[in-house]
N, C-alpha and C positions, 0 to 999 in steps of 0.2 A: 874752566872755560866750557860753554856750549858744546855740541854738538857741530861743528860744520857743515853738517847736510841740513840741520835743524834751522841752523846760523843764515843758510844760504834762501832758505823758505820767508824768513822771519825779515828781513834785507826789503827778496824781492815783493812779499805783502805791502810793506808800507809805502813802496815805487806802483806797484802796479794793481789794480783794483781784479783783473782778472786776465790769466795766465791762456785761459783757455783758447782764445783764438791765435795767441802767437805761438801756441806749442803747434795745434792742428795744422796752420798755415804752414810750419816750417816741417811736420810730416807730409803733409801732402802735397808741398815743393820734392823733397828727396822720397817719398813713394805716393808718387800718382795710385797706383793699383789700390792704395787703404781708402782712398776718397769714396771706391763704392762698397764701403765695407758698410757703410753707414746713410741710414736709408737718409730721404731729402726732409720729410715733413717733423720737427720735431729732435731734430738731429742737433741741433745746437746744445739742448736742455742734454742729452745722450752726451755728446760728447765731455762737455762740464760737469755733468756725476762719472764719468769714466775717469775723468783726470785728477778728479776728488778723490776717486778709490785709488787710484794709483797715487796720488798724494801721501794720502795715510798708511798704503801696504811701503813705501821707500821709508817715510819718517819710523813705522815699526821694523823695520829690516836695521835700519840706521841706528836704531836705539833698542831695547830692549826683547825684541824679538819673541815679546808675546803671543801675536797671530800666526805667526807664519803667514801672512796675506801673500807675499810677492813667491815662493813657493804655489800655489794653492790659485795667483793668478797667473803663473807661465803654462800650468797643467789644465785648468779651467780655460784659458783663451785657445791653449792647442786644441782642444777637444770638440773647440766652437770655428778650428779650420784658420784660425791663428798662428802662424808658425812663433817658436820660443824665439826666432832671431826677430822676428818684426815689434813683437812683444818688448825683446830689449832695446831695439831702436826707439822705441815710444819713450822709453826710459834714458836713451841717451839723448833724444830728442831735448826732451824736461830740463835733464843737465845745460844742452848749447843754450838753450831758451834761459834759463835766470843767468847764466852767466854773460849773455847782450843785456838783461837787465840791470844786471850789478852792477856791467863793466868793470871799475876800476878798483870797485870792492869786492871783487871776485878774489881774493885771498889764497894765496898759496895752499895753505892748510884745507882751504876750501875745496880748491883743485882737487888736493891731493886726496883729502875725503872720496868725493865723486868719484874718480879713475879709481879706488878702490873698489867703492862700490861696485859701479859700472864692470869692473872684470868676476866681482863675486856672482852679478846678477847673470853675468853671458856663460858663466858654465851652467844653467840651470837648463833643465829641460832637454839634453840633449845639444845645446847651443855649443859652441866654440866661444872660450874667452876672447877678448876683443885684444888684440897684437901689440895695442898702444895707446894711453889717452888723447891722443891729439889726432891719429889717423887710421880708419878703422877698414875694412873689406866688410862690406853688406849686401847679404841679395838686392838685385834689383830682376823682378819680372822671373823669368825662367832660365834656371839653370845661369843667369849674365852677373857677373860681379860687377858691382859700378864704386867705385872709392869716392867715401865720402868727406872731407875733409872735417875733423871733429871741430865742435865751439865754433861753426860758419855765421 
């Protein structure tokens, strides 16, 4: 059998032509403050090669773990004033995003993939594992915890 992270990419390709504006839309619902992370002119084209490198750094974490990319992008984005938790949230983000597109072919196995991932990726960098697949505590803003309900 596949990969289920692989599985869940492969799914949402043939539904959805580009991922890019439903992942940023549903970041920048649950963190307003990332919207000016990313200047206005040319920020589209910016944000679709960010989620393309984050694409490739999850499929190589998920699989054979050649690059070390998702390492190498929680220490890179911190250094550019990125915190490792907002970093993961981009990542959990990705997750709630193909799995509205799946929906119903969103697979157990699939799930269960992710919520692993997703807990290996939240101890990186300093971050806190994430408490539970379904319901997670995230910074919002300063110092304020806002609970996010996971897969929204």
């Amino acid at each position: 059998m596949n990969n289920p992270i692989h599985q869940s990419f492969e799914i949402a390709a043939a539904r959805c032509e580009d991922l890019t504006p439903l992942v940023y839309r549903r970041l920048f619902r649950h963190y307003p403050e990332a919207e000016g992370m990313f200047r206005r002119d040319g920020s589209d084209v910016v944000k679709g090669s960010m989620l393309a490198f984050t694409i490739d750094a999850i499929l190589d974490y998920a699989g054979e773990r050649r690059f070390r990319m998702i390492e190498c992008e929680v220490l890179s984005h911190d250094a550019y004033g990125t915190p490792p938790l907002l970093f993961n949230a981009v990542v959990r983000i990705l997750a709630e995003t193909l799995r509205a597109v799946l929906g119903a072919d969103w697979w157990a196995e699939i799930d269960d993939a992710w919520r692993k991932l997703l807990e290996r990726i939240g101890g990186m960098g300093g971050a806190q594992p994430h408490r539970s697949a379904t319901r997670r505590a995230v910074p919002r803003g300063r110092g304020h915890v806002n609970r996010v309900s996971g897969y929204s």
